[in-house]
N, C-alpha and C positions, 0 to 999 in steps of 0.2 A: 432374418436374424435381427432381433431389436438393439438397440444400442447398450441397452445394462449390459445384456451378455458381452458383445465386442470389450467392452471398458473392464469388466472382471476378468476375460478370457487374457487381454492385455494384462492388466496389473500380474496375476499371477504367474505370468511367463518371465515378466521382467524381476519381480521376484525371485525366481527358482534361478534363472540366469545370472543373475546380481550375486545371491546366496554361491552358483559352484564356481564362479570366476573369482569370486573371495578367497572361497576355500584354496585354490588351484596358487593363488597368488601365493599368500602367507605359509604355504608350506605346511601347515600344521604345526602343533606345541612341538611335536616331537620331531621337529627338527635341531633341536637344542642338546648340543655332547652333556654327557652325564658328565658330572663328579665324583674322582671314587678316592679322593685325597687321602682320607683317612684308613681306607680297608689299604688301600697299595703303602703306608705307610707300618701297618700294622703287619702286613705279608713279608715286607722287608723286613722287618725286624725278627721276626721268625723264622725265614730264612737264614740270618747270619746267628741266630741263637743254634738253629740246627744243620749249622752247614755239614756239619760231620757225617749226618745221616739225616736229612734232609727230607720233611714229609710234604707232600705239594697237597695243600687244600683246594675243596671247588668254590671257584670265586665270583660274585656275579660280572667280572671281568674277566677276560681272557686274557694269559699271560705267557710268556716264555721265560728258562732259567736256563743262563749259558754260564761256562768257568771264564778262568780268567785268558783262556787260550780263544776261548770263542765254540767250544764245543755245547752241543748242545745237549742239555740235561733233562728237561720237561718240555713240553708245549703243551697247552691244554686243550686245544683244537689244531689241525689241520689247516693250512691255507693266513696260518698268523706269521710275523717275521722272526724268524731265528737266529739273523745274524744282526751285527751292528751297522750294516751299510743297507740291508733291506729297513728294517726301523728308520731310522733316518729321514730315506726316501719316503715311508710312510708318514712319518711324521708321528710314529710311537715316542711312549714312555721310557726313558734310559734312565734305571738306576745303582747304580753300585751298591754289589755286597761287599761289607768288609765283614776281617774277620783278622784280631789282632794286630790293627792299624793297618790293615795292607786287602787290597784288592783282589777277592777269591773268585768274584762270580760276577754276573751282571742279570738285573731286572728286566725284562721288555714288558713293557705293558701296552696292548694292542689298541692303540688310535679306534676307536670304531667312526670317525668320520665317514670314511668313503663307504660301509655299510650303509649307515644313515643315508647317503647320498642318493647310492643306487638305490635302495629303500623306496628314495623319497621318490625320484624319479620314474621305479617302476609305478608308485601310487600315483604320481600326478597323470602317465601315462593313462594307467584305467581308470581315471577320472576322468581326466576326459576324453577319453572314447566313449565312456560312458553317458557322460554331461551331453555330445554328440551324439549319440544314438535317443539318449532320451530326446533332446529338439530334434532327430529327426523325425521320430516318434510322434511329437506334436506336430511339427510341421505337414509329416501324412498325412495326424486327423483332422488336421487346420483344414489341409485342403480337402481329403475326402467330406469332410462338412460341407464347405462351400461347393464345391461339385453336386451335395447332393440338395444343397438348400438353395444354391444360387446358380449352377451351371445349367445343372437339369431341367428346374422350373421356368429360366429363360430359355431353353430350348422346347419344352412344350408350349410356351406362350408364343414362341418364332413359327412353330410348325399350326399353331391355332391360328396367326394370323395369316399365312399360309391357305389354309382353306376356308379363311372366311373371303379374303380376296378370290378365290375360285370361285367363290357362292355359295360354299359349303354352310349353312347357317342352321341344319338340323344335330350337329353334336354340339356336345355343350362341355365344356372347359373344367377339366377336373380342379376341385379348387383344394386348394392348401394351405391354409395362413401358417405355417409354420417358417414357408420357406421367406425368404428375400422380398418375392413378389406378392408376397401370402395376402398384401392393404389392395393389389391391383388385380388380382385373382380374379373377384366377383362383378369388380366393376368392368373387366373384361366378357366376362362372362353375362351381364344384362347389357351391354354393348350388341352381342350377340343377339338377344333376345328383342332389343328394340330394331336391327336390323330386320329381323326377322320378322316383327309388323309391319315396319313397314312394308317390306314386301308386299307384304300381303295385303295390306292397305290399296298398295300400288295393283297388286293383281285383282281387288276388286274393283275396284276403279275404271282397272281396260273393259273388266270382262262387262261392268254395268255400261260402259260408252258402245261396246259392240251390244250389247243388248238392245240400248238406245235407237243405237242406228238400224237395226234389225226392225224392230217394232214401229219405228217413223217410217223405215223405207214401208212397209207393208199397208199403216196408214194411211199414209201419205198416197200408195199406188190406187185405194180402193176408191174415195171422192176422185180421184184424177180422171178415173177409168168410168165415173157416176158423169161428170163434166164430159167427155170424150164420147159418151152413147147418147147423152142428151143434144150435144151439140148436132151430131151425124140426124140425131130426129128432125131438129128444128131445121138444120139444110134441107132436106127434104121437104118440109114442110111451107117452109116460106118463099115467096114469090121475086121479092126485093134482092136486088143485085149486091145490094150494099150491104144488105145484114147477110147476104150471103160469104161476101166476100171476109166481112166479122167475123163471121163463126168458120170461116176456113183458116181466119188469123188465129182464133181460140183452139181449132183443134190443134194447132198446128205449134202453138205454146204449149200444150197439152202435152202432145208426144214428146216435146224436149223435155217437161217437167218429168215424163217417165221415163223417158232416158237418162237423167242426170242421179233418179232414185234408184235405179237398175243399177247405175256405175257404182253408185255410196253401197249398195247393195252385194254386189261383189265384191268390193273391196274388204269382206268381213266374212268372206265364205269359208274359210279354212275354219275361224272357230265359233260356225252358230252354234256347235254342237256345247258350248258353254251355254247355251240359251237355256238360264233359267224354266223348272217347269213347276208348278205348286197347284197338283191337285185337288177338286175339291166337292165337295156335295153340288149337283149342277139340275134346276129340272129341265127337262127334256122339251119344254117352253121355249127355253131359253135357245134351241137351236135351231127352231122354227124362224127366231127374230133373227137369228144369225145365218141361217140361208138367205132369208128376204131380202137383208142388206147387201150381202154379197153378192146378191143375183142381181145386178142391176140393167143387165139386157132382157129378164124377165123372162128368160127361158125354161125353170125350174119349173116343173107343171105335171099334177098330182102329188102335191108335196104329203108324204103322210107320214107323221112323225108322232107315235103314242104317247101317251104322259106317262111319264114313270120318273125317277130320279137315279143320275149317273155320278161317275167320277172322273168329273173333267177340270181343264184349268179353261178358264173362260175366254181369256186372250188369244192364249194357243190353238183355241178348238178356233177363234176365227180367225186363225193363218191357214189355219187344216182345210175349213172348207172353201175359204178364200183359194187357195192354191187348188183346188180340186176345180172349183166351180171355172176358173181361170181359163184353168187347162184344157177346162170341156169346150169353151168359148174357142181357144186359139187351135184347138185340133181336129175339133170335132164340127163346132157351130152348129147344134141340132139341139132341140130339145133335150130338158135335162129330167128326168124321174126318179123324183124320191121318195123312197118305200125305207118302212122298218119294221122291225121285228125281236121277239121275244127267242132268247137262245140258251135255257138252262140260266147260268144268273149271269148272262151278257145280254147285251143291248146291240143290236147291229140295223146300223142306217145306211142304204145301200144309190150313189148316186149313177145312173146310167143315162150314158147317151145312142144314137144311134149313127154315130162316125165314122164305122166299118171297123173300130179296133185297131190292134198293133200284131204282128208277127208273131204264132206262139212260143217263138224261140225268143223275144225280143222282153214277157210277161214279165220274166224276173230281176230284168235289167232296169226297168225304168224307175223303181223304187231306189237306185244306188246312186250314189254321189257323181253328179256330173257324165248321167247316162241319160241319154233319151229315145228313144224310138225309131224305126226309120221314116214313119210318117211325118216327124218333125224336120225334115228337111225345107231350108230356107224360110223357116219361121224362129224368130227372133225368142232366144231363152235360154236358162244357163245350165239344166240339168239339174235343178237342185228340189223343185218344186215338190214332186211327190217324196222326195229322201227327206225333206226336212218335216213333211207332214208326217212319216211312217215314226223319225226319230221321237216327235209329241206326241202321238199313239201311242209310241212303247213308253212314255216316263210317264205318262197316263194311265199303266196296265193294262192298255188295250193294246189294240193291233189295226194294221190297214194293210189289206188282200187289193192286189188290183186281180182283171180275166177279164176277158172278153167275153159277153155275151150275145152273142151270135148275130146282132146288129150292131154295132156299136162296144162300150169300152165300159167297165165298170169296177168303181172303187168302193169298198167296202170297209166302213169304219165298225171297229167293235169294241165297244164300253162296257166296264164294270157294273153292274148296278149298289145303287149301293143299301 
């Protein structure tokens, strides 16, 4: 409510206020007795002209005519005084009629005082009951106003701050400049709305730091594990005690560097599945260099992978085969064979080892979250490897089939072409 209205809504109350406590004071003009000097002198005289037979005119006063005994002769109403001891008390008109020097009758002429009185009284009565009913009248609408301009609107601005403290930051603050709060309305309301970035500022933030770490752990694991097969060669291969005992300190760093990348690693396992995917025109080149690197115990052998072009994310696909090629290492350890082929408009690369496979009740487990096989016993891993590969297959529009192929264990990746 702005301040002109308050200060207008004021004045004219106190106005109308001022105005019926005036009125109620002063009584009105017409609290003032009439004068009827002349008509009740003129009636007199008429009277003693026709006492004999005596005509009673209608007067704009009210009168009585008693004789000289006190009987009464006329009244012109009901409820006026007709004797000389009621007058009196009333504080009526007493006047003598003569009539040959001597006293035949008597005048009353009726006081209207105490008329006027009760009169007045009845009107000031419904004045002000009236005067009262009309401020209570305003008073209602005073307050049903404020109730609906300032009660209400601080109760939905209580109940909006309410659920933004819950977290609530997707409704948004009905606004109303009319009310009270109508100037804090909106600035409530983009209060709202910058909370609500930032969130989300905030939620990319995490989800880019666990991406971070997803993508460094996997990194990070693949030189580590290039350092750890080169080392285990050159043991073998050198003669010297010394740089033996070197490269058993280096493998031996090595493994803690993959243990420590494995812990960072799990510690982010509940949301890889925020792991960014962005597919993309990819040629089929490109996966040739991306086995090589990954294979770096150099088992991968008849690698055959056609030219053609897919739709891959390039990062992901080398988690994909990284985690495959891995996995063929820690369970299998045999030679790895990759074959591809043309499938209507899919592309499937298929890599097989000869490890004996897994359980055929076991085939559809080891793609799920934190499943493994029962040949994985007492070999160090978290379950997660083929599930995270199968979930960058699917945001890829492809797909990843593990089966056993009757010597060994076989994953099948299948691309879009594009």
């Amino acid at each position: 409510m702005k301040t002109k209205s308050v200060l207008i809504f004021a004045a004219f109350f106190l106005l109308l206020s001022a105005g019926i406590f005036a009125f109620l004071i002063s009584g009105g003009s017409e609290n003032e007795l009439p004068q009827y000097t002349t008509e009740i002198n003129r009636l007199l005289i008429r009277l003693e002209n026709e006492w004999d037979a005596p005509s009673f005119p209608q007067e704009v006063f009210d009168y009585a005519v008693i004789d000289a005994e006190g009987g009464l002769i006329y009244a012109s109403r009901s409820g006026i005084s007709t004797t000389l001891s009621a007058a009196t008390g009333h504080y009526d008109i007493i006047r003598d009629i003569e009539k040959g020097g001597r006293v035949v009758g008597r005048l009353i002429v009726h006081d209207p005082y105490e008329d006027i009185r009760r009169y007045g009284s009845r009107r000031s009565a419904v004045m002000f009951g009236g005067a009262s009913l009309l401020m209570l009248a305003v008073a209602a609408g005073y307050f049903i106003y404020l109730k609906k301009r300032v009660v209400e609107p601080f109760g939905k601005l209580e109940g909006f701050a309410e659920k933004i403290a819950a977290g609530d930051l997707e409704t948004p603050l009905e606004m109303d400049r009319g009310n009270i709060f109508g100037a804090f309305t909106e600035s409530f309301d983009i209060m709202r709305e910058e909370l609500k970035a930032s969130r989300r500022r905030e939620e990319a933030a995490l989800k880019s730091r666990k991406e971070m770490i997803a993508e460094l752990s996997h990194d990070i694991k693949t030189p580590v594990a290039s350092i750890k097969a080169m080392t285990d060669f050159l043991e073998l291969t050198t003669e010297n005690e010394d740089q033996k005992q070197t490269l058993a300190s280096i493998n031996s760093k090595a493994d803690q560097i993959d243990k420590l990348v494995s812990d960072l690693f799990h510690a982010t396992l509940e949301e890889l599945e925020q792991l960014a995917v962005s597919p993309d025109e990819l040629a089929s080149s490109e996966l040739r260099r991306i086995i090589g690197e990954s294979d770096h115990l150099k088992k991968a052998v008849a690698v055959d992978i056609k030219d053609c072009v897919i739709i891959a994310d390039r990062l992901r696909l080398e988690q994909t085969v990284g985690n495959i090629i891995s996995n063929s290492y820690k369970y299998a350890d045999t030679e790895i064979a990759v074959t591809s082929r043309f499938e209507g408009s899919s592309f499937l690369v298929e890599f097989s080892d000869k490890g004996g496979g897994v359980p055929e009740g076991e085939i559809e487990l080891v793609t799920e979250k934190f499943r493994r096989g029962s040949n994985a016993e007492g070999k160090a891993g978290s379950g997660l490897g083929l599930y995270i590969s199968g979930y960058f297959m699917e945001k890829m529009g492809g797909e990843l089939v593990c089966r056993n192929n009757g010597e060994g264990f076989t994953v099948e990746l299948r691309f879009r072409l594009a």
